[in-house]
C-alpha positions as CSV (number, residue, x, y, z in Angstrom):
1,X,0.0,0.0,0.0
2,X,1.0,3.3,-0.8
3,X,1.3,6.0,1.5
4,X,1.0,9.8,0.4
5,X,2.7,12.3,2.0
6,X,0.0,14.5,4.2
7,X,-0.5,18.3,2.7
8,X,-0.6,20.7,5.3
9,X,-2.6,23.3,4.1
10,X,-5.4,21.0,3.0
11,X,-4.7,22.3,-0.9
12,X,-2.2,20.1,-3.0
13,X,0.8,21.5,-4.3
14,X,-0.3,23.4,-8.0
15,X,3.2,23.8,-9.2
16,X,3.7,20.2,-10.8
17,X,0.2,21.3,-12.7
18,X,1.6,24.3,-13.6
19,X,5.0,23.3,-14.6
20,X,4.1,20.1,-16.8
21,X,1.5,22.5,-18.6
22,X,3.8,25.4,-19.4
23,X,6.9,21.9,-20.1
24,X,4.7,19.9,-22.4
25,X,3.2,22.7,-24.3
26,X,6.4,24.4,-25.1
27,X,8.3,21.3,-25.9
28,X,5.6,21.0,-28.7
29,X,5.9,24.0,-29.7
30,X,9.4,24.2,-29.9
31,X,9.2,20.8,-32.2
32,X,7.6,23.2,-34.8
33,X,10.0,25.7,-34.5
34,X,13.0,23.4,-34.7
35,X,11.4,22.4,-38.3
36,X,9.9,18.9,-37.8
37,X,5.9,19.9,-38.4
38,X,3.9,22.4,-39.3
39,X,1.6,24.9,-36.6
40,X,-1.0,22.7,-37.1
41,X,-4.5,22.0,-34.6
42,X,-2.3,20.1,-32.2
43,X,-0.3,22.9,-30.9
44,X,-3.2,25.4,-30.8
45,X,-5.5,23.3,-28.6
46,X,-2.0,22.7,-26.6
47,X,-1.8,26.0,-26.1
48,X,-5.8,26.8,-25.1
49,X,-6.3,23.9,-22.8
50,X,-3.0,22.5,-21.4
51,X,-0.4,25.8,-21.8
52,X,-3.2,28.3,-21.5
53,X,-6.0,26.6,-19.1
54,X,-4.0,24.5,-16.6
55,X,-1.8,27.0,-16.0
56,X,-4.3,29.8,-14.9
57,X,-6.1,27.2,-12.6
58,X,-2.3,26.2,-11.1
59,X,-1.8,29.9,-10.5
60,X,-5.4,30.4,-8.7
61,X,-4.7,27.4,-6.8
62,X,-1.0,29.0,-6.0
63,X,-2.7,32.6,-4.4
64,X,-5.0,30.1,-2.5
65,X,-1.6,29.1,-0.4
66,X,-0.5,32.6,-0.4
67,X,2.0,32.1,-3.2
68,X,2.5,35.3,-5.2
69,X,5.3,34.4,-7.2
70,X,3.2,31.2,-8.1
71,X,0.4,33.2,-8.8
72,X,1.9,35.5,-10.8
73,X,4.5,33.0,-12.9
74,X,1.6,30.6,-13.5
75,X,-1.2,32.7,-14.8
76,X,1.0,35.1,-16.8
77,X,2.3,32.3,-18.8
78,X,-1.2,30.5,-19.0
79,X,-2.5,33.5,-20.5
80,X,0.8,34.2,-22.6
81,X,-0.1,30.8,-24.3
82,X,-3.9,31.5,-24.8
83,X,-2.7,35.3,-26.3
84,X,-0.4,33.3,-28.7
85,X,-3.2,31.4,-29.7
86,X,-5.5,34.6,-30.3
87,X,-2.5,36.0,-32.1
88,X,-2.4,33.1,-34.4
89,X,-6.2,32.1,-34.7
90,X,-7.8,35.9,-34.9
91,X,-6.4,36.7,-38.0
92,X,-6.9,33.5,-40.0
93,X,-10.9,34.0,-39.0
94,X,-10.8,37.6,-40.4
95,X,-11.4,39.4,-37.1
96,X,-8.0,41.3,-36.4
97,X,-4.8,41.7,-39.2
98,X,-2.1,39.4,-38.6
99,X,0.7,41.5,-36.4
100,X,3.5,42.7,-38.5
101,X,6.7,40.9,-37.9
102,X,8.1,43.9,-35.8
103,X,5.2,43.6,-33.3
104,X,5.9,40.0,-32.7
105,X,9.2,40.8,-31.9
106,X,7.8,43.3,-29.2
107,X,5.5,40.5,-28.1
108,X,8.6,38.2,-27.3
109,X,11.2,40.7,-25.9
110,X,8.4,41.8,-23.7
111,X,8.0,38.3,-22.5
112,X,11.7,38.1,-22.4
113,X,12.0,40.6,-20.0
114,X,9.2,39.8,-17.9
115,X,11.0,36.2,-17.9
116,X,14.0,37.8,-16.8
117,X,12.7,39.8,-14.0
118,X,11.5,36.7,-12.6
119,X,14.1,34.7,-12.8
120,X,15.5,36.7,-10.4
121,X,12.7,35.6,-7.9
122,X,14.1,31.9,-8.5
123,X,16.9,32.8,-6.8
124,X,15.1,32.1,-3.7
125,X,14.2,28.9,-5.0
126,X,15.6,26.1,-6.4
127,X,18.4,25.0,-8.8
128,X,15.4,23.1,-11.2
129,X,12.9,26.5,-11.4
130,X,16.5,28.7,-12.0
131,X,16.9,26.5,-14.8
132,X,13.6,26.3,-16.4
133,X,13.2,30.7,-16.1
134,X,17.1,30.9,-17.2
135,X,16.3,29.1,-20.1
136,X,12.9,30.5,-20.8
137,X,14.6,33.8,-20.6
138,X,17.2,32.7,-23.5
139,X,14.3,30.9,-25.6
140,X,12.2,34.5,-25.6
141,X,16.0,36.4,-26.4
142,X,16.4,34.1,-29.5
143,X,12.6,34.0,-30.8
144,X,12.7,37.6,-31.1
145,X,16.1,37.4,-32.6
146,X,14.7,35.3,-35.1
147,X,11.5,36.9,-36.2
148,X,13.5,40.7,-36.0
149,X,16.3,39.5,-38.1
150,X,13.9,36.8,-40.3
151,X,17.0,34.3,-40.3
152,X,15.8,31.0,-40.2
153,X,18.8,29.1,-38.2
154,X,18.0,31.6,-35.2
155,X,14.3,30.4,-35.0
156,X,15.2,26.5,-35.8
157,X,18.1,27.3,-32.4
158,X,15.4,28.8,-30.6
159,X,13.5,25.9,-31.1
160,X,15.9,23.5,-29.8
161,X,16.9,25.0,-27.0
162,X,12.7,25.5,-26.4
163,X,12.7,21.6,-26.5
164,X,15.5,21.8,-23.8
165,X,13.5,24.8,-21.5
166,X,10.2,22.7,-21.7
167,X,11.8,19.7,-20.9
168,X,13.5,21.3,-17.9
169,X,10.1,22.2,-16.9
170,X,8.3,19.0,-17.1
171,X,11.3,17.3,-15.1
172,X,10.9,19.6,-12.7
173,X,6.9,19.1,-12.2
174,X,7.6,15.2,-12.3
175,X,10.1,15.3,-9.7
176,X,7.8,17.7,-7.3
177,X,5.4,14.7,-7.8
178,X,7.5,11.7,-6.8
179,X,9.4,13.5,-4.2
180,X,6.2,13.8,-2.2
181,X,4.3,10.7,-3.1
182,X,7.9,8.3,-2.2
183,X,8.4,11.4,0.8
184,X,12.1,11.4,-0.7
185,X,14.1,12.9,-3.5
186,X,13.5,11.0,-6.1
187,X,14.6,13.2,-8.6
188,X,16.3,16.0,-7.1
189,X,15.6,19.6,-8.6
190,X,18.5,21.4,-6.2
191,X,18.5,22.8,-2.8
192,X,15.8,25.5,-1.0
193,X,17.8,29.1,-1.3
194,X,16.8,30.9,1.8
């Protein structure tokens, strides 16, 4: 029989949620930008229900346990991924015109910054989470690079080292699972900075 670690708060942890939301969906996408596929349906609904959805549900559930930088990581980047989405769909459905290639690029570094200015809010974290916003920080750097400078090779890069952030993130969801269903570090994502 299997014995679960109690939580304390009554209210499970929403991070692992979260994280393997934000992981998965960005892996995908990043498969696409590295080249292999097309945007096609898969990455879209991705984006709305996984990406978009769980994440802004992880991030409620995170200001229910009074965690603001939860809060505010998780449903940023949930609705990052549904306004991706809107910036994709809206214009093939005639509502809005596509954005020009210069406000994407706005878009990103925007994101990029935000990214940044949280990473610095993982330094009171863990090793895993430094990892996953480092990275996330470098992905936004070379998206915009790519779309400002229209070279190909800096969007196909961005897209592998996307694969790489979004796998950093699912790892990092997975582990925060096992480590408190086996009540031991399974997989270890670093130590508590204080």
């Amino acid at each position: 029989m299997t014995t679960i670690a109690p939580v304390k708060d009554g209210i499970a942890n929403p991070a692992p949620l979260g994280l393997c939301a934000f992981g998965m969906t960005t892996v995908l996408l990043n498969i696409h930008n590295s080249g292999v596929f097309e945007m096609n349906s898969m990455i879209l609904a991705m984006g709305i229900f996984y990406g978009g959805l769980a994440q802004v549900i992880a991030g409620i559930i995170e200001a229910k346990k009074n965690n603001t930088f939860g809060l505010t990581a998780f449903t940023s980047y949930g609705f990052f991924w549904l306004s991706l989405v809107g910036l994709i769909v809206m214009p093939k459905l005639g509502w809005v015109a596509a954005p020009a290639g210069n406000a994407m690029v706005c878009y990103l570094s925007i994101w990029g910054v935000f990214t940044f200015l949280l990473f610095f809010g993982t330094l009171k974290l863990n090793r895993a989470l430094q990892f996953v916003f480092g990275s996330l920080t470098i992905l936004f750097a070379l998206l915009a690079i790519g779309d400002a400078t229209e070279n190909k090779s800096i969007s196909h890069l961005a897209g592998y080292e996307g694969i790489i952030c979004g796998a950093s993130a699912i790892y990092t969801g997975i582990a925060q699972v096992l480590n408190e269903v086996y009540g031991k570090t399974v997989l270890p994502i670093g130590p508590v900075n204080s």
